[in-house]
MMTF fields as JSON, N, C-alpha, C and O atoms, coordinates in Angstrom:
{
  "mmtfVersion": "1.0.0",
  "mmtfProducer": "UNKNOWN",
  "numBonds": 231,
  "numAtoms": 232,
  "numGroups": 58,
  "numChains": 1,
  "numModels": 1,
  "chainsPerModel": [1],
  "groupsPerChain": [58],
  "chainIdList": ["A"],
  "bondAtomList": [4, 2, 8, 6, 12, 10, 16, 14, 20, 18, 24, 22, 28, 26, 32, 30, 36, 34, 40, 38, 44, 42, 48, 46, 52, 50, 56, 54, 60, 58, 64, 62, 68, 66, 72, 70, 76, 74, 80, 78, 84, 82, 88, 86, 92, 90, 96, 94, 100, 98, 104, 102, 108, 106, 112, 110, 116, 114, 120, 118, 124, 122, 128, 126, 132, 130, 136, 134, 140, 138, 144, 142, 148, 146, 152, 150, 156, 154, 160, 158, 164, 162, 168, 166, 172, 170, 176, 174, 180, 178, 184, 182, 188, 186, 192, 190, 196, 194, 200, 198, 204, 202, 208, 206, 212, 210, 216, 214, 220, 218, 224, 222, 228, 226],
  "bondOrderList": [1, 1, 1, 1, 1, 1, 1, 1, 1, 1, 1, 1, 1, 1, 1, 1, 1, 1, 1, 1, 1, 1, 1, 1, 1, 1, 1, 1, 1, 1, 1, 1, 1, 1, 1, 1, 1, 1, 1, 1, 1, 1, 1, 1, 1, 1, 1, 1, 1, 1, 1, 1, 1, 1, 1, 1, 1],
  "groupList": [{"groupName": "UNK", "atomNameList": ["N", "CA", "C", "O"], "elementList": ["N", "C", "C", "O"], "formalChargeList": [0, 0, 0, 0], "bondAtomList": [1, 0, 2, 1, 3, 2], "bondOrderList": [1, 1, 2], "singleLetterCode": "X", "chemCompType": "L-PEPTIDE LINKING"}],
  "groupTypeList": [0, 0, 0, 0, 0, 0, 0, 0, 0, 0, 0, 0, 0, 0, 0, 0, 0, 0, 0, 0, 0, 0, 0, 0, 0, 0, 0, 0, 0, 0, 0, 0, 0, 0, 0, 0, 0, 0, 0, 0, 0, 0, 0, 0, 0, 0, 0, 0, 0, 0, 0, 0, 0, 0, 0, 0, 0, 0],
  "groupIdList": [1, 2, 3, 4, 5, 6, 7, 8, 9, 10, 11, 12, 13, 14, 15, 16, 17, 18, 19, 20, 21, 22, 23, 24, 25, 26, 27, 28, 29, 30, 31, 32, 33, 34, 35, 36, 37, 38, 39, 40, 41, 42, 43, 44, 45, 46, 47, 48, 49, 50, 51, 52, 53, 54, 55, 56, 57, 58],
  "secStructList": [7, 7, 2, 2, 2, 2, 2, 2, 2, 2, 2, 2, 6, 7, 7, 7, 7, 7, 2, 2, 2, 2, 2, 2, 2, 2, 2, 2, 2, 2, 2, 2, 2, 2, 2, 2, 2, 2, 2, 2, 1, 7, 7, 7, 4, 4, 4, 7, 1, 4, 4, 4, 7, 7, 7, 7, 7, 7],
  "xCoordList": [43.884, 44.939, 45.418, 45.301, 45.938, 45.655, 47.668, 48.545, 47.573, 49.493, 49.724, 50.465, 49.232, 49.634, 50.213, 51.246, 49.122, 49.543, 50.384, 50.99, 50.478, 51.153, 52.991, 54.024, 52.918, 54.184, 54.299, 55.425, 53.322, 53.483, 54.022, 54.684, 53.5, 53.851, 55.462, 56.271, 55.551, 57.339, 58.121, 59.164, 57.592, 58.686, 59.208, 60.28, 57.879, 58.138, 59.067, 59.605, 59.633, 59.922, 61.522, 62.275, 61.885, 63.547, 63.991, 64.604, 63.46, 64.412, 64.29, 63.206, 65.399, 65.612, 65.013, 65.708, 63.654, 63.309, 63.081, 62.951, 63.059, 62.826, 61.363, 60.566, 61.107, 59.59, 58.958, 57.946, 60.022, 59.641, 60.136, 59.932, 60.68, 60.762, 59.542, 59.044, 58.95, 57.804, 56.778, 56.136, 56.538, 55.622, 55.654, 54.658, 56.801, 56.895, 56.161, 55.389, 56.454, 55.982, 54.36, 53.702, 54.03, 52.836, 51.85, 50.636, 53.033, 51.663, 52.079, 51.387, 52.789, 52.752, 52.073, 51.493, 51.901, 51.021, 50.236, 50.231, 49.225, 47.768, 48.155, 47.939, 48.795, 49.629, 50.129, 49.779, 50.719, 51.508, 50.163, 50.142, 48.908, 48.315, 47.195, 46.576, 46.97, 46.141, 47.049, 46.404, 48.31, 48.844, 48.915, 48.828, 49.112, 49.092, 47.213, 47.072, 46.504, 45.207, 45.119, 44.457, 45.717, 45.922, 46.551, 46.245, 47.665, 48.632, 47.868, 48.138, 46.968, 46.873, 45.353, 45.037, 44.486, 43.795, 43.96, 44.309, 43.704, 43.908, 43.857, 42.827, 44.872, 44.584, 44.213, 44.481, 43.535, 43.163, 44.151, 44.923, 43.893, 44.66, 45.676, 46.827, 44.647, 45.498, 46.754, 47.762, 46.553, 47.769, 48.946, 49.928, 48.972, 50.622, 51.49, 50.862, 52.248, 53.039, 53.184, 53.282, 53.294, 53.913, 52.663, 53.217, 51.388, 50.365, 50.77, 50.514, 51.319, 51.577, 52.964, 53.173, 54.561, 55.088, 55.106, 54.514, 55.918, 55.766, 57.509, 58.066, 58.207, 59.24, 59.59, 58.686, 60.911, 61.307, 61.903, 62.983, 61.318, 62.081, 62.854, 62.656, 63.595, 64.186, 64.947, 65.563],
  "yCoordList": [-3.855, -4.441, -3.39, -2.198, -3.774, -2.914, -3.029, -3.891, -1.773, -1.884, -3.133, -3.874, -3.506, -4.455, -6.21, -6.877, -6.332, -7.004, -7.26, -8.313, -5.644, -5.561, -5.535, -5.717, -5.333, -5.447, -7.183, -7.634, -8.042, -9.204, -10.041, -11.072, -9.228, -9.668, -9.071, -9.57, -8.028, -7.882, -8.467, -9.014, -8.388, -9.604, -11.095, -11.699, -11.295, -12.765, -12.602, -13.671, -11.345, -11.179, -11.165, -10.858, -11.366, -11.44, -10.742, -10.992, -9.005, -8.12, -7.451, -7.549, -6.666, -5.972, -4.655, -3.973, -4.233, -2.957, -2.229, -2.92, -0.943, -0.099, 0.11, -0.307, 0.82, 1.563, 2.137, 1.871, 3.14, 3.745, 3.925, 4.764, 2.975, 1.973, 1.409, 1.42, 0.925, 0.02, 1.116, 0.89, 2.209, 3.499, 3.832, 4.061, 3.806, 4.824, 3.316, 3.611, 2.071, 1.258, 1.064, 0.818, 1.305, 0.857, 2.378, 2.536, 3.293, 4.261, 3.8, 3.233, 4.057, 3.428, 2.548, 2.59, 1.237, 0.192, 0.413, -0.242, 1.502, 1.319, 1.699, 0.913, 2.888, 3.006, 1.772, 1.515, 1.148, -0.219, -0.896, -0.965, -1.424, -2.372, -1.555, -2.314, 0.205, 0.264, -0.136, -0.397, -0.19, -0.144, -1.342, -1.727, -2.572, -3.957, -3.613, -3.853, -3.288, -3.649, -3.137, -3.613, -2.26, -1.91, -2.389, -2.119, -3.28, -3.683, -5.296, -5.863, -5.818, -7.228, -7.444, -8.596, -6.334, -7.082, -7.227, -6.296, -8.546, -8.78, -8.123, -7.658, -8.152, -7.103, -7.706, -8.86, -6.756, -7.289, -7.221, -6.31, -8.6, -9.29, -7.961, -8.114, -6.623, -5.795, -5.278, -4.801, -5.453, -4.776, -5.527, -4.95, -6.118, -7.164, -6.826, -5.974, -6.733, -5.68, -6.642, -5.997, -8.079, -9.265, -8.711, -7.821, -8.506, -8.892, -7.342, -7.293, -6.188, -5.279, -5.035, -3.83, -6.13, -6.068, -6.935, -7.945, -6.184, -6.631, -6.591, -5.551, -7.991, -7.842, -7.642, -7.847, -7.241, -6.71, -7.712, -8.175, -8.075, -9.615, -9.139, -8.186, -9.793, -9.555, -10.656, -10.218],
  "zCoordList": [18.034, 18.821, 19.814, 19.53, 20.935, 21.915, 22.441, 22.368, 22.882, 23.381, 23.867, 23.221, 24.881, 25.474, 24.43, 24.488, 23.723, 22.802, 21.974, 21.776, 21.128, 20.149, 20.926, 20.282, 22.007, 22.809, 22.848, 22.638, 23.075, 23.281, 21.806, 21.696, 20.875, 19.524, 19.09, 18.308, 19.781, 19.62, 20.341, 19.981, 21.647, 22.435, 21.485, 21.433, 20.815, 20.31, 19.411, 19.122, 18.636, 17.519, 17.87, 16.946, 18.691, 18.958, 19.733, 20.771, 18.87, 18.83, 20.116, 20.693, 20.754, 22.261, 21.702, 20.95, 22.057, 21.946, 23.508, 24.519, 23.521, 24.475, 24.486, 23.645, 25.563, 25.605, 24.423, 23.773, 24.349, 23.583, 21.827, 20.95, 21.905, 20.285, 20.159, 19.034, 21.041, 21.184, 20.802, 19.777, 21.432, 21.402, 19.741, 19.054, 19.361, 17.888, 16.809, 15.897, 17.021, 16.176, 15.895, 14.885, 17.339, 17.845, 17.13, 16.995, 16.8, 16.43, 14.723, 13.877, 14.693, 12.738, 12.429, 11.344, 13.477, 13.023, 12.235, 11.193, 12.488, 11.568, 10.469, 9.546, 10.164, 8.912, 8.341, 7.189, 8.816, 8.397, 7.377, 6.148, 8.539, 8.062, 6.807, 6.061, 6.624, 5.872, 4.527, 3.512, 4.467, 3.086, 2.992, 1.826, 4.164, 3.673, 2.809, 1.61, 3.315, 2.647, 1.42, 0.497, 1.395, -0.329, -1.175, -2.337, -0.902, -1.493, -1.93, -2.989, -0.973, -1.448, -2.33, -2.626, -2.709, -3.633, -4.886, -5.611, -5.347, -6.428, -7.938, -8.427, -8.46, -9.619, -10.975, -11.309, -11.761, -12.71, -13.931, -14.231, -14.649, -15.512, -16.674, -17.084, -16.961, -17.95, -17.053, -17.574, -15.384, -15.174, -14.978, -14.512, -15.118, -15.591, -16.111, -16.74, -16.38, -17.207, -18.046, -19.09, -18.435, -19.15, -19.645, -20.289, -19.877, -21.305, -22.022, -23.225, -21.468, -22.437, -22.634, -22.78, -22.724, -23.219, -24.663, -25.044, -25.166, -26.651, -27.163, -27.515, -27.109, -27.256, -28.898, -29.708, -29.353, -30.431, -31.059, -30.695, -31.938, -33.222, -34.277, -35.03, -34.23, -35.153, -36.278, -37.25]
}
């Protein structure tokens, strides 16, 4: 995605940014999206925390 765009995608977004608000976002982006890619694959079933709690009866 290229400045120009990613400016077109903030305009849409409401908010009154400057140049160079626009500059500081636009370099985090890729940062932004490698952690979306880490964050969304699916995990496997032991890490749930619900199959290794074990509540206390009493």
């Amino acid at each position: 995605m290229g400045k120009d765009e990613f400016s077109i995608i903030m305009d849409r977004t409401g908010l009154t940014l400057s140049h160079e608000q626009k500059s500081v976002l636009f370099a985090a982006y890729p940062l932004f999206q490698a952690m979306v890619a880490r964050a969304t694959p699916p995990m496997p079933r032991e890490a749930e925390p619900a199959v290794m709690f074990a509540p206390e009866v009493k």
